[in-house]
mmCIF file of the N, C-alpha and C atoms, coordinates in Angstrom:
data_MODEL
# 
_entry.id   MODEL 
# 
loop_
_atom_site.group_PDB 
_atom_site.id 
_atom_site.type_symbol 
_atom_site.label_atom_id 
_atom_site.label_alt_id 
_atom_site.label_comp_id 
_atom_site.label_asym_id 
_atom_site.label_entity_id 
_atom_site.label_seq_id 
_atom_site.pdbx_PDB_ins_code 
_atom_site.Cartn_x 
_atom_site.Cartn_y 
_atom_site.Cartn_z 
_atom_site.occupancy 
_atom_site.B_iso_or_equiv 
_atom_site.pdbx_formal_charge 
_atom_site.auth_seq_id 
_atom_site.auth_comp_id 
_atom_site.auth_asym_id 
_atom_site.auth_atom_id 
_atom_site.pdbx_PDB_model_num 
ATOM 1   N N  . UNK A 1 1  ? -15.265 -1.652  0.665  1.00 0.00 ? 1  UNK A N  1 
ATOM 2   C CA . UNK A 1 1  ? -14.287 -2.369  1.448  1.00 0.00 ? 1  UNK A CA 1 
ATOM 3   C C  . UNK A 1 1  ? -13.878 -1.463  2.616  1.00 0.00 ? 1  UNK A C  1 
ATOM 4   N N  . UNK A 1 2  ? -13.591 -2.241  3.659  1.00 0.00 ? 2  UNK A N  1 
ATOM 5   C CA . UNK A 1 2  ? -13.501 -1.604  5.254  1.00 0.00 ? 2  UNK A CA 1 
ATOM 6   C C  . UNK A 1 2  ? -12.102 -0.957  5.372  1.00 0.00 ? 2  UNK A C  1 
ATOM 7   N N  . UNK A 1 3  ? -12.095 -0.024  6.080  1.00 0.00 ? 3  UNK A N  1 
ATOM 8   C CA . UNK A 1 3  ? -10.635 0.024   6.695  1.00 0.00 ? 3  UNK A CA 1 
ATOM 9   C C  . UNK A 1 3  ? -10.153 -1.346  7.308  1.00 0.00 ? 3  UNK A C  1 
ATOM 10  N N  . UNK A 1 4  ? -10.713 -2.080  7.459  1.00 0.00 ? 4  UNK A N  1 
ATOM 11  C CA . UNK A 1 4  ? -10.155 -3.807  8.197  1.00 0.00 ? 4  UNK A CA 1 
ATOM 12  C C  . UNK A 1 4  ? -9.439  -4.434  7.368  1.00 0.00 ? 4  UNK A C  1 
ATOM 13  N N  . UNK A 1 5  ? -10.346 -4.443  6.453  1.00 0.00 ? 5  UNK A N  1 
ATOM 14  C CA . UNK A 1 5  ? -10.502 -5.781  5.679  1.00 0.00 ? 5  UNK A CA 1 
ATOM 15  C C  . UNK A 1 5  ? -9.221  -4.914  4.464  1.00 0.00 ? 5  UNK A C  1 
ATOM 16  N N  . UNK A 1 6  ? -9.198  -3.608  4.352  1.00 0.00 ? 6  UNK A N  1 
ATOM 17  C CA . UNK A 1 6  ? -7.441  -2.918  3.521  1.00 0.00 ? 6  UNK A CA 1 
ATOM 18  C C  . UNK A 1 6  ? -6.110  -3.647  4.567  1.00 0.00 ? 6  UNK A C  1 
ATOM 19  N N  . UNK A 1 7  ? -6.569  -3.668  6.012  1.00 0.00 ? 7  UNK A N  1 
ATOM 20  C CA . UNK A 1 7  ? -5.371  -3.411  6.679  1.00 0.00 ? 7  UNK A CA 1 
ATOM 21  C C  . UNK A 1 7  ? -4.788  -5.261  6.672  1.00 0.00 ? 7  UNK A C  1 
ATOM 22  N N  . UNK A 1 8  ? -5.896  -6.221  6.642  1.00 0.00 ? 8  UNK A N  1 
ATOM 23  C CA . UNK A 1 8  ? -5.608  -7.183  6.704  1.00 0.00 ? 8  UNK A CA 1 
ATOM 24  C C  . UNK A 1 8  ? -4.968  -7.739  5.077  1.00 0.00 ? 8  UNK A C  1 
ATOM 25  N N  . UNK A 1 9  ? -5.390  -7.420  4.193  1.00 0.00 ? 9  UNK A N  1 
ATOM 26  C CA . UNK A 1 9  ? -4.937  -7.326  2.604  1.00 0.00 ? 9  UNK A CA 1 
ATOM 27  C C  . UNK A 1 9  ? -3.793  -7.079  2.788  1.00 0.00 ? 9  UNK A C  1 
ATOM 28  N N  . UNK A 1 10 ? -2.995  -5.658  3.338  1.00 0.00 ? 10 UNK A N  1 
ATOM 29  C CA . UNK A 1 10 ? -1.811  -5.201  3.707  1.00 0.00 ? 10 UNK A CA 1 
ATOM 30  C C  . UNK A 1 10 ? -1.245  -6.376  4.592  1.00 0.00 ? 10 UNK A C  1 
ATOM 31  N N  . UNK A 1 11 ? -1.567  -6.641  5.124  1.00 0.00 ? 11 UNK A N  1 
ATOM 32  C CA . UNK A 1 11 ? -0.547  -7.486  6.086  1.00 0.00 ? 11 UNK A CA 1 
ATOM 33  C C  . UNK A 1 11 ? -0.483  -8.098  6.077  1.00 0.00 ? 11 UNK A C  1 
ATOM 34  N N  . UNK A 1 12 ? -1.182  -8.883  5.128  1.00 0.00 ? 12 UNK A N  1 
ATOM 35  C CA . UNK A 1 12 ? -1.150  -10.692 4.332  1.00 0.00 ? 12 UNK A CA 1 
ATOM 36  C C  . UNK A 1 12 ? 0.147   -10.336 3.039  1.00 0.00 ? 12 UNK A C  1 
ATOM 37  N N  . UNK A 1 13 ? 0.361   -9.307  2.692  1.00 0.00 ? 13 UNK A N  1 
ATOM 38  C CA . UNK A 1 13 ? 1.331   -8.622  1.857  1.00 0.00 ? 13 UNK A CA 1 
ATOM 39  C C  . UNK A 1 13 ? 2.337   -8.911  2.195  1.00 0.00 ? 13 UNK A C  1 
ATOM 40  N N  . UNK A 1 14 ? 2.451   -7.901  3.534  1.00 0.00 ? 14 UNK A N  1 
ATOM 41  C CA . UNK A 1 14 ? 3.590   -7.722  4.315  1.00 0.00 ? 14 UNK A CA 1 
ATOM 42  C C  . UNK A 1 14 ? 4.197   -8.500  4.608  1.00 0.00 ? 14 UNK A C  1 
ATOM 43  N N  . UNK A 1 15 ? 3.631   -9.514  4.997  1.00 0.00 ? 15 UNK A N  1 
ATOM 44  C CA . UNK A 1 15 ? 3.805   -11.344 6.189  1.00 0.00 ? 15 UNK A CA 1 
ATOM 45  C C  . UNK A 1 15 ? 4.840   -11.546 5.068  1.00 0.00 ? 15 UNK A C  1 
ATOM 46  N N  . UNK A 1 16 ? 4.802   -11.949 3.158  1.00 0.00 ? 16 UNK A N  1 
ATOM 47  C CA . UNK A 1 16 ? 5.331   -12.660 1.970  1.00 0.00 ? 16 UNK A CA 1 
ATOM 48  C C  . UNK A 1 16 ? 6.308   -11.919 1.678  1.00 0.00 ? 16 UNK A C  1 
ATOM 49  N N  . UNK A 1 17 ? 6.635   -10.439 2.048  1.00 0.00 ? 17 UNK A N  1 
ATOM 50  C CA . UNK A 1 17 ? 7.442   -9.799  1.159  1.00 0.00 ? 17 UNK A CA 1 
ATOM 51  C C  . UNK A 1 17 ? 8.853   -10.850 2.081  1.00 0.00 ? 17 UNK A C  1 
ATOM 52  N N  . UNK A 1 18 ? 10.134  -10.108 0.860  1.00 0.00 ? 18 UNK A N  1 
ATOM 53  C CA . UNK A 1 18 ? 10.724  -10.368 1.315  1.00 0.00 ? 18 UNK A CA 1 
ATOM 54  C C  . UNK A 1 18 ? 11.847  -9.492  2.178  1.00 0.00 ? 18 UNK A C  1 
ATOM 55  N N  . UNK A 1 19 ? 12.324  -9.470  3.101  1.00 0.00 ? 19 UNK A N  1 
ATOM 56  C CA . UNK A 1 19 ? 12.730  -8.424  3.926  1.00 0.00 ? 19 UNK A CA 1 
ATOM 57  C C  . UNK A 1 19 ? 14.324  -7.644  3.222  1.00 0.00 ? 19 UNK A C  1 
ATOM 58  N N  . UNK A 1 20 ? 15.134  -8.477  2.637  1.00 0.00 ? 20 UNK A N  1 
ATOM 59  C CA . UNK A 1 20 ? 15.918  -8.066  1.986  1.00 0.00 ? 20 UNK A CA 1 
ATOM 60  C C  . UNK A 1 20 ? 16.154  -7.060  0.565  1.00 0.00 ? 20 UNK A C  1 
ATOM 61  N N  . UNK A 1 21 ? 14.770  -7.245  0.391  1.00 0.00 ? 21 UNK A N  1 
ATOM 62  C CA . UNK A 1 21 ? 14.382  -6.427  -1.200 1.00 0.00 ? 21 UNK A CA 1 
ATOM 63  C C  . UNK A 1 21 ? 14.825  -4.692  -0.686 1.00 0.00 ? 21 UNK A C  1 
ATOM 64  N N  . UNK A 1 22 ? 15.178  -4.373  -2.068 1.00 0.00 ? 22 UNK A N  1 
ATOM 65  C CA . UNK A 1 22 ? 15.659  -2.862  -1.867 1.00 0.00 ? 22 UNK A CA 1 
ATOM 66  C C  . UNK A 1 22 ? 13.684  -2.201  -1.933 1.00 0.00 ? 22 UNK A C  1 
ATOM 67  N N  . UNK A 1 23 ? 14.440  -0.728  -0.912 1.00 0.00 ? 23 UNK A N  1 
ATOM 68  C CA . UNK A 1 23 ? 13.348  -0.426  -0.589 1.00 0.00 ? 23 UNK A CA 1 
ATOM 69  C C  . UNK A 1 23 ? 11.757  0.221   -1.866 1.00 0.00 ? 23 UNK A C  1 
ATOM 70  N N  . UNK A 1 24 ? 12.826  0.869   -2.648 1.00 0.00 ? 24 UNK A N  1 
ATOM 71  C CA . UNK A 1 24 ? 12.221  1.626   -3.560 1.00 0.00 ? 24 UNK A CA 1 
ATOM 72  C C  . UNK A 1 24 ? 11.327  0.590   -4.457 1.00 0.00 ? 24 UNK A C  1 
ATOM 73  N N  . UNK A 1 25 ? 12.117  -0.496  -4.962 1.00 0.00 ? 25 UNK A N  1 
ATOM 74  C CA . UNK A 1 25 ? 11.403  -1.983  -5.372 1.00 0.00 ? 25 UNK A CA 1 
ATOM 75  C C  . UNK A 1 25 ? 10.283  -1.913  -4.655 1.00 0.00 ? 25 UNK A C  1 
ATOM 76  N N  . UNK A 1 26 ? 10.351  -2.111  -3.776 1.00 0.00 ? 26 UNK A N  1 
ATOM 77  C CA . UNK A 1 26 ? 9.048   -2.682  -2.925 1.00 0.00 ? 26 UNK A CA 1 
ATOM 78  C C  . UNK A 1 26 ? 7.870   -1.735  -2.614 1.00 0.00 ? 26 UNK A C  1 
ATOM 79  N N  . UNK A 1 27 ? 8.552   -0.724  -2.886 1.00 0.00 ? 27 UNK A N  1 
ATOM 80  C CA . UNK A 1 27 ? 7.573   0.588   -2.930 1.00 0.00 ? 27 UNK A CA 1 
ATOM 81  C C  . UNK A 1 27 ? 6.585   0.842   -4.389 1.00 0.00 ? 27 UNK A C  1 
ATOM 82  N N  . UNK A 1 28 ? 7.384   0.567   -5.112 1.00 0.00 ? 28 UNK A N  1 
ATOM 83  C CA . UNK A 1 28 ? 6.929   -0.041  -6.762 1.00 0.00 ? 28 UNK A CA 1 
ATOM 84  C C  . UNK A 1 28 ? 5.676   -0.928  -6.706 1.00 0.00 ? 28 UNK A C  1 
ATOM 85  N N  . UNK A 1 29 ? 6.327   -2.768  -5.723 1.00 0.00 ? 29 UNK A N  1 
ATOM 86  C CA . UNK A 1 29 ? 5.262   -3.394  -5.848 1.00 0.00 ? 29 UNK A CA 1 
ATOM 87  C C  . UNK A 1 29 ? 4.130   -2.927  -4.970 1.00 0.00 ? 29 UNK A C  1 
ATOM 88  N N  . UNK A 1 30 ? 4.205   -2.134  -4.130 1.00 0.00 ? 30 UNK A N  1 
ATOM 89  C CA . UNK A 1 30 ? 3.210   -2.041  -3.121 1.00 0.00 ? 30 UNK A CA 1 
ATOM 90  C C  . UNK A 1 30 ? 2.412   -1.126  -4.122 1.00 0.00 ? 30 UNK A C  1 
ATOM 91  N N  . UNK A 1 31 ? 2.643   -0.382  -4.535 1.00 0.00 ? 31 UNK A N  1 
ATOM 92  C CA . UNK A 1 31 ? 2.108   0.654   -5.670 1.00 0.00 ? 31 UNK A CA 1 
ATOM 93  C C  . UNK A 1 31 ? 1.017   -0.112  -6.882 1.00 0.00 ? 31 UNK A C  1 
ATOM 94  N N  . UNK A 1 32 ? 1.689   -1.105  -7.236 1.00 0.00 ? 32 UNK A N  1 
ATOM 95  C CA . UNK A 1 32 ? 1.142   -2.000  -8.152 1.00 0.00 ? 32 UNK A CA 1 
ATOM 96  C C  . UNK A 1 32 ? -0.073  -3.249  -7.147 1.00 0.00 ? 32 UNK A C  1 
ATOM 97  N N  . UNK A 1 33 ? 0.095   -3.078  -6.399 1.00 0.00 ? 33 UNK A N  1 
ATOM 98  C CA . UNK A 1 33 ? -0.720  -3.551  -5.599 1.00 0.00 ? 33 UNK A CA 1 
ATOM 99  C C  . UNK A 1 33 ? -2.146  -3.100  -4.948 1.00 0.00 ? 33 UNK A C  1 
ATOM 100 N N  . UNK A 1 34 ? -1.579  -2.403  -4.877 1.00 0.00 ? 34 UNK A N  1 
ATOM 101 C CA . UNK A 1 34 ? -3.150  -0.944  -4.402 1.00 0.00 ? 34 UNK A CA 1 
ATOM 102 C C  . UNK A 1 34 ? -3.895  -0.978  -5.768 1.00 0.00 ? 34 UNK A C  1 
ATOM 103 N N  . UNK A 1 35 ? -3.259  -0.872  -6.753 1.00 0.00 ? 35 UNK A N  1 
ATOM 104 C CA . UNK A 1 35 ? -3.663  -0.503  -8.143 1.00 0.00 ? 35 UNK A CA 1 
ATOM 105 C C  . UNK A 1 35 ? -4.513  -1.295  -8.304 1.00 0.00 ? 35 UNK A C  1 
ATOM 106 N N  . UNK A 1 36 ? -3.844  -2.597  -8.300 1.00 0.00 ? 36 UNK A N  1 
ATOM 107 C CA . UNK A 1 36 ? -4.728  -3.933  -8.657 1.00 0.00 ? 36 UNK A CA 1 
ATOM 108 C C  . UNK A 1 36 ? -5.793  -4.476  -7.968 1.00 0.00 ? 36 UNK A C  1 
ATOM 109 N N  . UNK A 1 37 ? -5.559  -4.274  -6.473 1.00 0.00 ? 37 UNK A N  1 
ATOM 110 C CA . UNK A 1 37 ? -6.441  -4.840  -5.403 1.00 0.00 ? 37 UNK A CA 1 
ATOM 111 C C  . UNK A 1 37 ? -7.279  -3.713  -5.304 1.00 0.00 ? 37 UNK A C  1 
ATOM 112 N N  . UNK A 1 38 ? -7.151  -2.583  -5.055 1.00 0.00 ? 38 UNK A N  1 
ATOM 113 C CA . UNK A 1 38 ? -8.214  -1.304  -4.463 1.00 0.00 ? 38 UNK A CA 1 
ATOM 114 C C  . UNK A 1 38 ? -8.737  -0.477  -5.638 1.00 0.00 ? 38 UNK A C  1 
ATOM 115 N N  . UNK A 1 39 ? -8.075  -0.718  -6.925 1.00 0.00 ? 39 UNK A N  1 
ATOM 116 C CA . UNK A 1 39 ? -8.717  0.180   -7.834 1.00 0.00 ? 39 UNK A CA 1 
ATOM 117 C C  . UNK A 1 39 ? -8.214  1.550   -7.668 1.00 0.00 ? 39 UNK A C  1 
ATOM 118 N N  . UNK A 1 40 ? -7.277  1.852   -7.451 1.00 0.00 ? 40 UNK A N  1 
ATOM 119 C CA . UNK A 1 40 ? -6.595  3.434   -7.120 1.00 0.00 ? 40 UNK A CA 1 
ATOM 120 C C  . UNK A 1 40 ? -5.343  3.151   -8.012 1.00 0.00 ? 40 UNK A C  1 
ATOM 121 N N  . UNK A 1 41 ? -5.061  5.014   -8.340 1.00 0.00 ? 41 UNK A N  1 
ATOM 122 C CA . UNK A 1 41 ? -4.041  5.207   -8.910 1.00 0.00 ? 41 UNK A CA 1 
ATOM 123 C C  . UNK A 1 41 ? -3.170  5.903   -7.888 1.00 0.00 ? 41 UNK A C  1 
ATOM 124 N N  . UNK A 1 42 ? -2.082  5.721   -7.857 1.00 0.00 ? 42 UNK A N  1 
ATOM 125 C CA . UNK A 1 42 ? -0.700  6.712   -7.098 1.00 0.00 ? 42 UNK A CA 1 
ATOM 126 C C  . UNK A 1 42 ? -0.540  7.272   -8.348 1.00 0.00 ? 42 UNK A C  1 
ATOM 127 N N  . UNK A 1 43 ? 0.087   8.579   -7.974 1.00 0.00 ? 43 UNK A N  1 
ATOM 128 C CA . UNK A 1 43 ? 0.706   9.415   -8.396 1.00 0.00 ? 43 UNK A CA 1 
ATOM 129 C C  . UNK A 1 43 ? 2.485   8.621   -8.241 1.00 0.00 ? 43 UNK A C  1 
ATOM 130 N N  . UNK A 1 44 ? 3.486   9.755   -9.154 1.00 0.00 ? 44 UNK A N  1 
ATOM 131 C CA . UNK A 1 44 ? 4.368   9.194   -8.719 1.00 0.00 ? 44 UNK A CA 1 
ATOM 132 C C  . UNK A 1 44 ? 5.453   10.040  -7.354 1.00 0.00 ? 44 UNK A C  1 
ATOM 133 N N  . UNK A 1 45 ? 4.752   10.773  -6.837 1.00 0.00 ? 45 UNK A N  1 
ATOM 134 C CA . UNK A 1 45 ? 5.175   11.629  -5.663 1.00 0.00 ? 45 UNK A CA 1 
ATOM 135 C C  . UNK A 1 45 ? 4.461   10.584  -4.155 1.00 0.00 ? 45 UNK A C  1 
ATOM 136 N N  . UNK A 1 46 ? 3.324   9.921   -4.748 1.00 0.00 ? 46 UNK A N  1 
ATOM 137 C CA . UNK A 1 46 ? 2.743   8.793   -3.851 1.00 0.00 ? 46 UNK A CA 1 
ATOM 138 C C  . UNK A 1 46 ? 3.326   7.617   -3.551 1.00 0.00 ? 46 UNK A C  1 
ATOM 139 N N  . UNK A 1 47 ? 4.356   7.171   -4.688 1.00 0.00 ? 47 UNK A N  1 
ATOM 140 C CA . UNK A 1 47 ? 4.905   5.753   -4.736 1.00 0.00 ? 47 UNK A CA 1 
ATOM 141 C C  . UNK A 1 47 ? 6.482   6.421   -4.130 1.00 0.00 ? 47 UNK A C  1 
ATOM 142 N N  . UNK A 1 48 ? 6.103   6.368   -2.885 1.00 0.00 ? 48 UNK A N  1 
ATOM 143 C CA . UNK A 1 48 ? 7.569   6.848   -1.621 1.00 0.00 ? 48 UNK A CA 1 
ATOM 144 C C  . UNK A 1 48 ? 7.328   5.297   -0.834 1.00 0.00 ? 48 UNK A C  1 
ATOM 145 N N  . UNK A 1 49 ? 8.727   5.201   -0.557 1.00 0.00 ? 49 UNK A N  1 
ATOM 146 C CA . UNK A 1 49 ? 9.506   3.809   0.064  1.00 0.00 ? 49 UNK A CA 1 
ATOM 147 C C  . UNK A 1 49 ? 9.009   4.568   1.662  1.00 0.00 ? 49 UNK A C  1 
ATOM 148 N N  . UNK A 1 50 ? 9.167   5.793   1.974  1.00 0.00 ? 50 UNK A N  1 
ATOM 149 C CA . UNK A 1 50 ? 8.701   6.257   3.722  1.00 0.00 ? 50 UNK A CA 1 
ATOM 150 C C  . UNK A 1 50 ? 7.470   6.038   4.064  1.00 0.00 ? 50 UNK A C  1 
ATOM 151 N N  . UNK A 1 51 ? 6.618   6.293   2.810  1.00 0.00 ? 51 UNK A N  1 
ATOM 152 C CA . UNK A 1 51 ? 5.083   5.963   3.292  1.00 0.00 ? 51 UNK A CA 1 
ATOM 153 C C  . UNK A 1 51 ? 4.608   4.826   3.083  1.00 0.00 ? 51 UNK A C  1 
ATOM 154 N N  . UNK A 1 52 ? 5.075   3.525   2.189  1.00 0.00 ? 52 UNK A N  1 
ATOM 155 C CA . UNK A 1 52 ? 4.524   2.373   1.496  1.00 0.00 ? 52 UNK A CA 1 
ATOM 156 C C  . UNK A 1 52 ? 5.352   1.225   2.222  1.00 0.00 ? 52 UNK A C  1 
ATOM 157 N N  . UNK A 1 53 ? 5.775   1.933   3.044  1.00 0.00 ? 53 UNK A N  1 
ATOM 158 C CA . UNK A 1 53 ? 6.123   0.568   4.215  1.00 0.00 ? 53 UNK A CA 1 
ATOM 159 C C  . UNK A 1 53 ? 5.502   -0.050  5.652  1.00 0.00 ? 53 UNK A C  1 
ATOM 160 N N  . UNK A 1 54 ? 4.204   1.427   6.048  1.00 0.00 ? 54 UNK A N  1 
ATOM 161 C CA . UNK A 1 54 ? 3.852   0.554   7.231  1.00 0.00 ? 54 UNK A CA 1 
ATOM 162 C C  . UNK A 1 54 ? 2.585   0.457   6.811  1.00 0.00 ? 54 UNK A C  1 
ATOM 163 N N  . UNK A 1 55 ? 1.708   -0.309  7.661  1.00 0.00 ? 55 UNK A N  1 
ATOM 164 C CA . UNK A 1 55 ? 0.130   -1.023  7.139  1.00 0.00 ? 55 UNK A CA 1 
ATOM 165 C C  . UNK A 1 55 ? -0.517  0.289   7.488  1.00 0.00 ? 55 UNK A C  1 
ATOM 166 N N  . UNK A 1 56 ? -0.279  1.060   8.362  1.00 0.00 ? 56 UNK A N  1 
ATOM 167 C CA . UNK A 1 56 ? -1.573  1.842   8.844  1.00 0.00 ? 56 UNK A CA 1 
ATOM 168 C C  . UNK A 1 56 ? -1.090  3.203   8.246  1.00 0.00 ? 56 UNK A C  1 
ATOM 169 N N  . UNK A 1 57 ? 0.203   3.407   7.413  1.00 0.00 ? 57 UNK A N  1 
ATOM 170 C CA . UNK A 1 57 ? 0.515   4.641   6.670  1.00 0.00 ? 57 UNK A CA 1 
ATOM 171 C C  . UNK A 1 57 ? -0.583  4.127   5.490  1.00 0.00 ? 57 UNK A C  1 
ATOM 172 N N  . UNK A 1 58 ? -0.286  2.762   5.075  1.00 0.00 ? 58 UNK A N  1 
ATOM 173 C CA . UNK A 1 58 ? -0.893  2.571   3.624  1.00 0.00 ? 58 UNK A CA 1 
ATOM 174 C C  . UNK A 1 58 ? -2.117  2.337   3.563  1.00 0.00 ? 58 UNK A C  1 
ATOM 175 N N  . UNK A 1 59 ? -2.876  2.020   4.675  1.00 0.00 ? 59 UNK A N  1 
ATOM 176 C CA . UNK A 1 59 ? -4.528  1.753   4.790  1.00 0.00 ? 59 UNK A CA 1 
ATOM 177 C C  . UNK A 1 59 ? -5.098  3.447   4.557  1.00 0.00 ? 59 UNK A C  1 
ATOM 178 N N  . UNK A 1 60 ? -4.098  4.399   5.487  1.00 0.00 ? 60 UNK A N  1 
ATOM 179 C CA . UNK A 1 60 ? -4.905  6.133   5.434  1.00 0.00 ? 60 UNK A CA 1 
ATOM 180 C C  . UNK A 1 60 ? -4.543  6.577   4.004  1.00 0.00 ? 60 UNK A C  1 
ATOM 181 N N  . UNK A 1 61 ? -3.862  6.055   3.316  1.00 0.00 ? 61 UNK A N  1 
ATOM 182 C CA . UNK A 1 61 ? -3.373  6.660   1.961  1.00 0.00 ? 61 UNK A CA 1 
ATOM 183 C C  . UNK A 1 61 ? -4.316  6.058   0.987  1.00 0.00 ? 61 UNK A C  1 
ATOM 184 N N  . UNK A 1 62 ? -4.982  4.232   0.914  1.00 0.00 ? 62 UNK A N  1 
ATOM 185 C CA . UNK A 1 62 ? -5.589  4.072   0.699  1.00 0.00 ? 62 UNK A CA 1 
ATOM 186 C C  . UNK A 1 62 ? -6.908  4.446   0.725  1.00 0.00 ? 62 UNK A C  1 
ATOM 187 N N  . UNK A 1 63 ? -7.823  4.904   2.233  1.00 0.00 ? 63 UNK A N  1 
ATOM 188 C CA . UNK A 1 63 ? -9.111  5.616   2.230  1.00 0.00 ? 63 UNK A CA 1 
ATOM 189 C C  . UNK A 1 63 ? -8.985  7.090   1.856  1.00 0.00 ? 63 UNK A C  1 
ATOM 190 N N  . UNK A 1 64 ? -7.828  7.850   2.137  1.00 0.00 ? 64 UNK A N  1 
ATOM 191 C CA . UNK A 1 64 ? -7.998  9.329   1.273  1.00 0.00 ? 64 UNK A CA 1 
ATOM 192 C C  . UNK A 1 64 ? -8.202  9.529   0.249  1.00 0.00 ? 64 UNK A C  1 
ATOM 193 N N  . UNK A 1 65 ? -7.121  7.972   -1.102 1.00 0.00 ? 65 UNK A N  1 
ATOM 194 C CA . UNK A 1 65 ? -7.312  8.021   -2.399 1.00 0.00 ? 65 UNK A CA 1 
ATOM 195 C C  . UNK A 1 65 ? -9.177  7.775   -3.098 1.00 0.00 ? 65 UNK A C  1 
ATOM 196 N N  . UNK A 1 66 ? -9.425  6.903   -2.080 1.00 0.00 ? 66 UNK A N  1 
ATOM 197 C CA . UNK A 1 66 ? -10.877 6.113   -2.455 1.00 0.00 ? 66 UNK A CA 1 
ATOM 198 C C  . UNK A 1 66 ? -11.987 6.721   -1.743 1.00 0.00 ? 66 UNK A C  1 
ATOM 199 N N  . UNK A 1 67 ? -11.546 8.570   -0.835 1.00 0.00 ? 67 UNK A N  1 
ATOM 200 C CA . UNK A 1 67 ? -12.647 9.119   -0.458 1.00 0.00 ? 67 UNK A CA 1 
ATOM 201 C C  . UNK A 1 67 ? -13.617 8.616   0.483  1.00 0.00 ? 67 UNK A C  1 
ATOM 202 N N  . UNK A 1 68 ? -12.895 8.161   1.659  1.00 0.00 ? 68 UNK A N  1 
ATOM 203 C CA . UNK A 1 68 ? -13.143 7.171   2.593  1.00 0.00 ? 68 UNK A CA 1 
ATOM 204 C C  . UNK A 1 68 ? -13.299 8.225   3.698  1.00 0.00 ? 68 UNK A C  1 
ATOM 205 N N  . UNK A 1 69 ? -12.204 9.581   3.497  1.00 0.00 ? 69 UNK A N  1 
ATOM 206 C CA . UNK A 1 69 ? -12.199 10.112  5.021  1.00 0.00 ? 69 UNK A CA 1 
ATOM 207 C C  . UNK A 1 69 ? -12.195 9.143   5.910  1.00 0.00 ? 69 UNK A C  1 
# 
């Protein structure tokens, strides 16, 4: 799977969440999300609300975990 085709996954995400949710929550589901969709594990120093909020923080976190360089 492409760096594209992560970033568009992400932002078909993004579009549903809901904007009011506390942050750390959502950092949770985004966590559980990678898991499920990409086959990667976070750590729990990985599942941060600063990095699991923008598409192109979470697409490079995604290809480093999956050895994408």
């Amino acid at each position: 799977m492409n760096r594209e085709v992560v970033e568009q996954v992400l932002r078909d995400y993004y579009a549903l969440r809901r904007p009011d949710t506390d942050p750390e929550l959502e950092a949770v589901r985004v966590a559980i999300l990678l898991e499920d969709v990409f086959k990667i594990r976070l750590s729990d120093a990985e599942i941060d609300a600063a990095v699991l909020t923008e598409v192109s923080s979470v697409a490079g976190l995604v290809a480093r975990l999956r050895g994408d360089s």
